[in-house]
C-alpha positions in Angstrom: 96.0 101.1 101.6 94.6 104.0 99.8 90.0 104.3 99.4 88.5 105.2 96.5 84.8 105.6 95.0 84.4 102.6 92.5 83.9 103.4 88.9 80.5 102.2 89.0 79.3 105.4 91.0 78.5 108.1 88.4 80.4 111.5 88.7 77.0 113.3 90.3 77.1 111.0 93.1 80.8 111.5 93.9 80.4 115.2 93.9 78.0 115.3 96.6 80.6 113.0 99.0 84.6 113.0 99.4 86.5 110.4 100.5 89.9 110.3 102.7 92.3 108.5 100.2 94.4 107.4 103.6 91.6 106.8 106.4 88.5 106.4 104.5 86.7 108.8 105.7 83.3 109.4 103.6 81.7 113.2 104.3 79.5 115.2 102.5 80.7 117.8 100.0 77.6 119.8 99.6 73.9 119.7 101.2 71.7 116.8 100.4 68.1 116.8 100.4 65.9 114.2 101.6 63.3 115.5 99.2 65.3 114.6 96.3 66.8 111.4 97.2 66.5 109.4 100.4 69.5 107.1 100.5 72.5 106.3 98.5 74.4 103.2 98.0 78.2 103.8 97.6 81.0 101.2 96.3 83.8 101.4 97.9 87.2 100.2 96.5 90.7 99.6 98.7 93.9 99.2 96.8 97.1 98.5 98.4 100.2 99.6 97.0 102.0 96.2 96.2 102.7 95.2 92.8 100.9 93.7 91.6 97.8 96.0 93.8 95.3 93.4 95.6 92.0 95.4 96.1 89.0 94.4 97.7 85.5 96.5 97.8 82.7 97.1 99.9 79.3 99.2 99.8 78.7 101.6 101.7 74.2 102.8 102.7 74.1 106.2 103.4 70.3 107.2 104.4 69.1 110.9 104.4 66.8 112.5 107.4 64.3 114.8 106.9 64.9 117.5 109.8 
């Protein structure tokens, strides 16, 4: 099973986080500031590798701190 950012998240959103094709795993590719924007909401897709691919989705809250 291989993750991916839907196509519905703009190209500005998926700058700021990567994703682990294999695991999953969401992290942050630059800083984020609570000033600008508080939270996020992230679609995630998960494709197998079958043919034809079954997929299935999910979405994902991220919330920003202030510290």
């Amino acid at each position: 099973i291989y993750y991916y950012f839907s196509d519905a998240i703009s190209a500005k959103i998926q700058e700021l986080f990567k994703i682990d094709k294999k695991s999953g795993e969401i992290r942050t590719a630059s800083e984020l500031d609570f000033e600008d924007v508080q939270s996020y909401d992230l679609e995630i897709e998960a494709r197998d590798q079958g043919w034809p691919p079954l997929s299935g989705h999910c979405r994902v809250e991220l919330e920003v701190l202030d510290v």
